[in-house]
N, C-alpha and C positions, 0 to 999 in steps of 0.2 A: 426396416433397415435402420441400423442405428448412427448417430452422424460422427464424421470421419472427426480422429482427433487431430490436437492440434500437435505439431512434432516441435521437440525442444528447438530453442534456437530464437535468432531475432524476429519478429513479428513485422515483415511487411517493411523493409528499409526505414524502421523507428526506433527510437531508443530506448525500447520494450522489450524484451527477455525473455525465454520463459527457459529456468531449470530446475527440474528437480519437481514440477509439478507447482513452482512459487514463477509469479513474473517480478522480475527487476526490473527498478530502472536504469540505466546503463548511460553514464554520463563521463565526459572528459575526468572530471574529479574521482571517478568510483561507481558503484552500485548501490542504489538503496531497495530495500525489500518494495513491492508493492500491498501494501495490509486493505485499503478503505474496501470495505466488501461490495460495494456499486463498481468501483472500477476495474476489480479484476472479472466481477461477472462481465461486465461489458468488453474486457481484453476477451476472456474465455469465448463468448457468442461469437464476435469477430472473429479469431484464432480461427472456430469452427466451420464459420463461414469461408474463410481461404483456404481452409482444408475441404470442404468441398468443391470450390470453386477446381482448386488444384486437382484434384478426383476427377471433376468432369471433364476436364479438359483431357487430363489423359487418359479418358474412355473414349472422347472424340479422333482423340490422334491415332486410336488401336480402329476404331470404326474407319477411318481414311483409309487406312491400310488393308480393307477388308474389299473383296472382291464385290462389285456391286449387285445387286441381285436382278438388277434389271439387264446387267451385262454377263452373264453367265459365265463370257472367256475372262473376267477378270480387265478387259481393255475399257480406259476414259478417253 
């Protein structure tokens, strides 16, 4: 399975960016490109990371919803 991407937009209530496949930094003044090649890899694995995190959960929340197998009529 390959890992979930990360979707355009602000990274996690920071002033991190991502559009167009480039992270910004995103500051009262403007935007600057993000270029240093450590830091966007490490934006990228996090990014990846909360997009799985995000994945799971709403695989959990469709499993809640799912009739329990131990209770056949569906009743908790």
């Amino acid at each position: 399975m390959s890992a979930p991407t990360p979707r355009q937009g602000r990274l996690a209530h920071s002033p991190v960016v991502l559009r167009g496949g480039q992270w910004w930094l995103d500051g009262g003044a403007g935007s600057v490109p993000a270029s240093d090649p450590a830091f966007t890899a490490v934006l990228d694995n996090f990014a990846q990371a909360m997009a799985a995190a995000d994945q799971a959960v709403v695989h959990l929340l469709i499993r809640q919803g799912e009739p329990s197998a131990a209770d056949p009529g569906g009743r908790r």
